[in-house]
TILOVEX-131620 format. One record per residue: residue number from 1; residue in three letters; y, x, z of N, C-alpha, C, O in turn. Coordinates in nm, 3 decimals. Example, Ala and Ser with C-alpha at 12.3 -4.5 7.8 and 13.67 -1.06 7.14 Angstrom:
<sites>
+-----+-----+---------+---------+---------+---------+---------+---------+---------+---------+---------+---------+---------+---------+
|   i |  aa |     n.Y |     n.X |     n.Z |    ca.Y |    ca.X |    ca.Z |     c.Y |     c.X |     c.Z |     o.Y |     o.X |     o.Z |
+-----+-----+---------+---------+---------+---------+---------+---------+---------+---------+---------+---------+---------+---------+
|   1 | ALA |  -0.569 |   1.319 |   0.780 |  -0.450 |   1.230 |   0.780 |  -0.330 |   1.320 |   0.780 |  -0.332 |   1.424 |   0.846 |
|   2 | SER |  -0.225 |   1.285 |   0.708 |  -0.106 |   1.367 |   0.714 |   0.003 |   1.290 |   0.787 |   0.114 |   1.341 |   0.804 |
+-----+-----+---------+---------+---------+---------+---------+---------+---------+---------+---------+---------+---------+---------+
</sites>
This chain:
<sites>
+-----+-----+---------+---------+---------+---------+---------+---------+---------+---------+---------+---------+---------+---------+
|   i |  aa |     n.Y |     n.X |     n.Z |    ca.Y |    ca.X |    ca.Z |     c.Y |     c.X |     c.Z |     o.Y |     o.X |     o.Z |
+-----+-----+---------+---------+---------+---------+---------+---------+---------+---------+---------+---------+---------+---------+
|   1 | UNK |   4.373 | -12.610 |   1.545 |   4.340 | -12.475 |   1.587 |   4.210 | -12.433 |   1.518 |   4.108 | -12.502 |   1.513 |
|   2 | UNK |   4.228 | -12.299 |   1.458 |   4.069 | -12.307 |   1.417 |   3.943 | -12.242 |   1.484 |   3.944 | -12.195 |   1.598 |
|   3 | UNK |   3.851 | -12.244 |   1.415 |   3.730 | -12.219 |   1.534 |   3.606 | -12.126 |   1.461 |   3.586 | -12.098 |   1.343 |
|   4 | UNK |   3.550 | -12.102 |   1.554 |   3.466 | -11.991 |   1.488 |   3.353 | -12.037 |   1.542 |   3.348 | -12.025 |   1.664 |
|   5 | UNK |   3.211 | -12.111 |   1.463 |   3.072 | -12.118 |   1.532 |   2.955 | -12.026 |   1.437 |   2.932 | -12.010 |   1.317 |
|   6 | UNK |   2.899 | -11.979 |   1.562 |   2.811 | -11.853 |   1.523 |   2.649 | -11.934 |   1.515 |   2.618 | -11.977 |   1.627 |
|   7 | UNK |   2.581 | -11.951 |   1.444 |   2.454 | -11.989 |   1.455 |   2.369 | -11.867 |   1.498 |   2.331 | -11.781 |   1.419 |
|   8 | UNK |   2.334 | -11.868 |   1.668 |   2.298 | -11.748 |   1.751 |   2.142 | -11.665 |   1.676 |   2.120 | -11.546 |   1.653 |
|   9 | UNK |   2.050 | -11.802 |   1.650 |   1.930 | -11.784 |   1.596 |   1.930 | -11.725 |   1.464 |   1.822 | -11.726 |   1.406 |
|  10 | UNK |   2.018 | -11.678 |   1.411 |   2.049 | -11.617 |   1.267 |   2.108 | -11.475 |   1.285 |   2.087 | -11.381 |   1.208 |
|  11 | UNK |   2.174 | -11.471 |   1.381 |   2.211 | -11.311 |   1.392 |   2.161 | -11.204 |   1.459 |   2.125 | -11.189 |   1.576 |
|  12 | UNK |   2.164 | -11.126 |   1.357 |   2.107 | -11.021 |   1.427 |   2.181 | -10.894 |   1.504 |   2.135 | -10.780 |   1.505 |
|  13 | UNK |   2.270 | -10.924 |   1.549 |   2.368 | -10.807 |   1.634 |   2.441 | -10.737 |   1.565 |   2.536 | -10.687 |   1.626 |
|  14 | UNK |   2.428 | -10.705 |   1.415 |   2.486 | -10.582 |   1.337 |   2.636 | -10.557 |   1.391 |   2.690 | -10.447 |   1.386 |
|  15 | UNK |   2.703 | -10.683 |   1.449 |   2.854 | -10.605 |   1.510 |   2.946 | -10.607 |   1.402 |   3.057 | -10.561 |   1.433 |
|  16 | UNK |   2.930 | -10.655 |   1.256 |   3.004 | -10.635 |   1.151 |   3.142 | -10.744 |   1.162 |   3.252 | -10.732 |   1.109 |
|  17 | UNK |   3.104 | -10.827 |   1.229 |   3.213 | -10.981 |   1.269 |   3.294 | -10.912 |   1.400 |   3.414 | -10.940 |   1.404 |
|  18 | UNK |   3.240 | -10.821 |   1.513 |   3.339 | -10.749 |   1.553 |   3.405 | -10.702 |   1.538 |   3.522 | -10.721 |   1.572 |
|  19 | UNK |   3.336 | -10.568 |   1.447 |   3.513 | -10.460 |   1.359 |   3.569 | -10.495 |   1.270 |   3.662 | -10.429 |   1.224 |
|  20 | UNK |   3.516 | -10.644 |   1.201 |   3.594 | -10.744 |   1.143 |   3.737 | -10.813 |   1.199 |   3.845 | -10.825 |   1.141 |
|  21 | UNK |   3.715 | -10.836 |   1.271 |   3.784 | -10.963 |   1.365 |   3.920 | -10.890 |   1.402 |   3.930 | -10.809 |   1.494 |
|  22 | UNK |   4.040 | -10.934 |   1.305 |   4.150 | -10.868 |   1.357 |   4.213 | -10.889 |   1.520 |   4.278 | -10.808 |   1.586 |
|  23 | UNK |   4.188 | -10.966 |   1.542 |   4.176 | -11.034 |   1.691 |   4.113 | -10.977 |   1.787 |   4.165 | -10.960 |   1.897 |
|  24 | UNK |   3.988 | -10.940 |   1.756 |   3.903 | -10.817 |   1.820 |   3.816 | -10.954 |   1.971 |   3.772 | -10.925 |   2.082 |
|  25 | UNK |   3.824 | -11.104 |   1.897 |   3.806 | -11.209 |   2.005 |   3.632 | -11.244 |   2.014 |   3.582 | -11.318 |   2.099 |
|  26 | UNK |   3.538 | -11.155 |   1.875 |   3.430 | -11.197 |   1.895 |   3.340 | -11.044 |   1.967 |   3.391 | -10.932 |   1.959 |
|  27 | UNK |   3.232 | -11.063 |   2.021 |   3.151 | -10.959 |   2.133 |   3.030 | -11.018 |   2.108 |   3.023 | -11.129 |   2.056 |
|  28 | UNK |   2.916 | -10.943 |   2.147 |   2.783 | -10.902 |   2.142 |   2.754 | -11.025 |   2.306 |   2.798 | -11.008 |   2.419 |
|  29 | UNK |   2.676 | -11.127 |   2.258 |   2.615 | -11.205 |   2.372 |   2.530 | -11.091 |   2.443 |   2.467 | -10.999 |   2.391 |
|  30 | UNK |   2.549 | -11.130 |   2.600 |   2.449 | -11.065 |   2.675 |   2.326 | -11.126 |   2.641 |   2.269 | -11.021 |   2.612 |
|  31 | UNK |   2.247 | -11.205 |   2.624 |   2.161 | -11.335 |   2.590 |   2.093 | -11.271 |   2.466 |   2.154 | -11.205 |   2.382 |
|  32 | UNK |   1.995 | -11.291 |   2.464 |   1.855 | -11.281 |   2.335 |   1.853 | -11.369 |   2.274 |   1.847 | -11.473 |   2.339 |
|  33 | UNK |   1.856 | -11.378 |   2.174 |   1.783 | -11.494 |   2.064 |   1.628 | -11.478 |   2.030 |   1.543 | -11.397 |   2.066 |
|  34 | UNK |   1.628 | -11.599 |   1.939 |   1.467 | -11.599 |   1.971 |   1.415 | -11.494 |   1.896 |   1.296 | -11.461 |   1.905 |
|  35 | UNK |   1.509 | -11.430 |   1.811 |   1.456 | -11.292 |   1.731 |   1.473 | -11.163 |   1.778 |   1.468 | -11.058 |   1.714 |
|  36 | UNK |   1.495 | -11.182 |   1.894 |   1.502 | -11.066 |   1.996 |   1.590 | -11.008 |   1.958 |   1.564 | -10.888 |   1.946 |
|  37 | UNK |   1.751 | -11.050 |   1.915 |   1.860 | -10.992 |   1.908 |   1.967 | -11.052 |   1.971 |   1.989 | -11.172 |   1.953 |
|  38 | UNK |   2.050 | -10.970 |   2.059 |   2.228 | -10.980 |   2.145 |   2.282 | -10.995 |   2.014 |   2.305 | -10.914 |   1.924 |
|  39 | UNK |   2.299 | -11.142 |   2.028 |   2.383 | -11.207 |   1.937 |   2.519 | -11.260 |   1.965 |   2.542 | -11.327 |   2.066 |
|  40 | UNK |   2.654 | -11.218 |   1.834 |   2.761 | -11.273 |   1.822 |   2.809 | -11.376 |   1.927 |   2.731 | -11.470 |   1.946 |
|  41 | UNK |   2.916 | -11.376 |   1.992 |   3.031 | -11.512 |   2.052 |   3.173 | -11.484 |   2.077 |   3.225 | -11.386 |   2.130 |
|  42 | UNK |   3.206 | -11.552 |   2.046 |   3.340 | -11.585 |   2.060 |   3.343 | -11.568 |   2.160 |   3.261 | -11.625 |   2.233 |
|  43 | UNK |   3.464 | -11.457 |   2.228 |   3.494 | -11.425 |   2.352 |   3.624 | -11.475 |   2.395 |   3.653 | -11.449 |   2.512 |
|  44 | UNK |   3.714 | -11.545 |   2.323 |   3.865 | -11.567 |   2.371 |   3.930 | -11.667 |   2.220 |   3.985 | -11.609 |   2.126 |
|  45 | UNK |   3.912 | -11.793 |   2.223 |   3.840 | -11.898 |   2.103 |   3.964 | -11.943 |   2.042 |   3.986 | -11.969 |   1.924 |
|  46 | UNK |   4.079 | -11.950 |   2.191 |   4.234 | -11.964 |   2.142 |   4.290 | -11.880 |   2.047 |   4.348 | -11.917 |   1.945 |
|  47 | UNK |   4.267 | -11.731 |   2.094 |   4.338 | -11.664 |   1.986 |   4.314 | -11.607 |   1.852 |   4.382 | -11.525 |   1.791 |
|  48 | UNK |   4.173 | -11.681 |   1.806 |   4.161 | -11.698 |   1.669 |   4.231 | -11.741 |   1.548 |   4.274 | -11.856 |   1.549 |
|  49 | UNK |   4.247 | -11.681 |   1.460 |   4.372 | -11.732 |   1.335 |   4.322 | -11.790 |   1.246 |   4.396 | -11.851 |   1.168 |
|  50 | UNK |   4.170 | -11.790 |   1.227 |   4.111 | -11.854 |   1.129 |   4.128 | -11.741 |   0.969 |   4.118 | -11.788 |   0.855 |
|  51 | UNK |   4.146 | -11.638 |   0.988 |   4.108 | -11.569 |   0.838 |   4.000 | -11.554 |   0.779 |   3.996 | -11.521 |   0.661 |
|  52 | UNK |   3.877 | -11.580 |   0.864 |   3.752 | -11.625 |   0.811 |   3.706 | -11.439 |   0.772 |   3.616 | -11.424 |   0.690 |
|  53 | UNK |   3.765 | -11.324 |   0.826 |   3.669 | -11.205 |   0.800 |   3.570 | -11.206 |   0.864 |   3.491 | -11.124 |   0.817 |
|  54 | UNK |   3.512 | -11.282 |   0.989 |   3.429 | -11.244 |   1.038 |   3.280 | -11.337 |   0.948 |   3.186 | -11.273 |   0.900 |
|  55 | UNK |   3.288 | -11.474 |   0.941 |   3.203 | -11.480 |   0.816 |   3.210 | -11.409 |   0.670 |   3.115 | -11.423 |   0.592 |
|  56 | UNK |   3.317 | -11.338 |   0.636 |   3.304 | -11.283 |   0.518 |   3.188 | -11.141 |   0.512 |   3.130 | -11.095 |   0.413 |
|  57 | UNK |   3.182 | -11.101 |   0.644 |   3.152 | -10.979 |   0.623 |   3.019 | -10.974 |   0.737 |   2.975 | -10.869 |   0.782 |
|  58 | UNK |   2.966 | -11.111 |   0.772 |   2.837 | -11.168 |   0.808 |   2.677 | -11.133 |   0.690 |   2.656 | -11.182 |   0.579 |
|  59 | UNK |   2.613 | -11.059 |   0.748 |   2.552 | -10.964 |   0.636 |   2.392 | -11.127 |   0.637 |   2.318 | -11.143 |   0.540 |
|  60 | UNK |   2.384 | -11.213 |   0.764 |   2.294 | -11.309 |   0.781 |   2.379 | -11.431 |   0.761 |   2.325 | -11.522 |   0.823 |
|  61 | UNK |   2.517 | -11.485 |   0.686 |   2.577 | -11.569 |   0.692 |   2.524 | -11.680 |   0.817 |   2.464 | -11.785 |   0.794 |
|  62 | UNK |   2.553 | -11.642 |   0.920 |   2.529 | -11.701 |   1.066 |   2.701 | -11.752 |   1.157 |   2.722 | -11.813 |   1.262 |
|  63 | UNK |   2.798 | -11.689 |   1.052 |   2.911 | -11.784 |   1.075 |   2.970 | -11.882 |   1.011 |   2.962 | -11.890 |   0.888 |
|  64 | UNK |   3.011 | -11.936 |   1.056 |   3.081 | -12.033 |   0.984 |   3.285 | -12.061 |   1.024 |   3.303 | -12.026 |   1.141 |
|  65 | UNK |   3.408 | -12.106 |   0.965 |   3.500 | -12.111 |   1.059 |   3.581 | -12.220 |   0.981 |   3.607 | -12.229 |   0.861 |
|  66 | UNK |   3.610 | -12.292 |   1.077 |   3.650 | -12.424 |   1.082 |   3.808 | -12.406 |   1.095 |   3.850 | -12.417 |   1.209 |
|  67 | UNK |   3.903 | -12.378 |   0.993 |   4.050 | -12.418 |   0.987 |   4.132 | -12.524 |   0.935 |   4.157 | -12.525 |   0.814 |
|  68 | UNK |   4.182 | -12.621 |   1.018 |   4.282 | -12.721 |   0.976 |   4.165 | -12.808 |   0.957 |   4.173 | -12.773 |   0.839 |
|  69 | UNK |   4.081 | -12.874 |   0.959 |   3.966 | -12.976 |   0.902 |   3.942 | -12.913 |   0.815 |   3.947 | -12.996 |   0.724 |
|  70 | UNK |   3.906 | -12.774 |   0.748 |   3.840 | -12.734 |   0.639 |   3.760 | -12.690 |   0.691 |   3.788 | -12.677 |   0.811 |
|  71 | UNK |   3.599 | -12.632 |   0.648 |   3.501 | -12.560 |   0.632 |   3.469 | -12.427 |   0.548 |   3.421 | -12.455 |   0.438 |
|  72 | UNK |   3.481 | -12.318 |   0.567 |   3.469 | -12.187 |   0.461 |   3.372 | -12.167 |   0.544 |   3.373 | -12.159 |   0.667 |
|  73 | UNK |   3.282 | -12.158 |   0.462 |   3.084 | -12.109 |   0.442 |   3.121 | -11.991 |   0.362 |   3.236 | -11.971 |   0.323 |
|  74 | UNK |   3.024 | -11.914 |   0.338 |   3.025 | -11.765 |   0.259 |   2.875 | -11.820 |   0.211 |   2.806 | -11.897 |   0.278 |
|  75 | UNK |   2.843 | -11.768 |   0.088 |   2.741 | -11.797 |   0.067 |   2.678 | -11.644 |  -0.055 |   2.734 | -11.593 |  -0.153 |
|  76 | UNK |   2.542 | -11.613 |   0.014 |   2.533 | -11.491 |  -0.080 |   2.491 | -11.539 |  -0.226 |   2.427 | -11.642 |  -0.250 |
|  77 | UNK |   2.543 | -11.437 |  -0.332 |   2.456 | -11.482 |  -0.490 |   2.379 | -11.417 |  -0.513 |   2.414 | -11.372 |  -0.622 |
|  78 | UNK |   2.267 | -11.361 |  -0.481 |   2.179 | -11.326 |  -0.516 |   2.070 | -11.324 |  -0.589 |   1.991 | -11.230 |  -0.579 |
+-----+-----+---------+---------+---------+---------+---------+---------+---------+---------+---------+---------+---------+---------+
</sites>
């Protein structure tokens, strides 16, 4: 099954992994991070498909998603 982990301390709320998420399974934590931003979670973890838009379009690469034993990181080139 695959999985979606958000590194909380890296995001900053932008919401872009929400209107990403064909699933519509990730939401805005009620919870602060230590950068004083309502950060990203997985709200419903089963019905994830693993297409990996919501790290694609992670503007703080603060996701990561774990399908089949693989790892897809996004990484910026800058």
């Amino acid at each position: 099954m695959p999985a979606i982990r958000v590194a909380g301390d890296k995001c900053k709320g932008c919401e872009l992994c929400c209107v990403a998420c064909p699933q519509k399974i990730i939401a805005l934590s009620d919870e602060i991070n230590t950068q004083g931003f309502r950060y990203a979670r997985v709200v419903d973890a089963p019905r994830c498909i693993g297409c990996g838009l919501c790290a694609i379009s992670c503007p703080d690469l603060a996701i990561e998603v774990y399908a089949e034993g693989t790892v897809y990181q996004f990484y910026s080139y800058h």
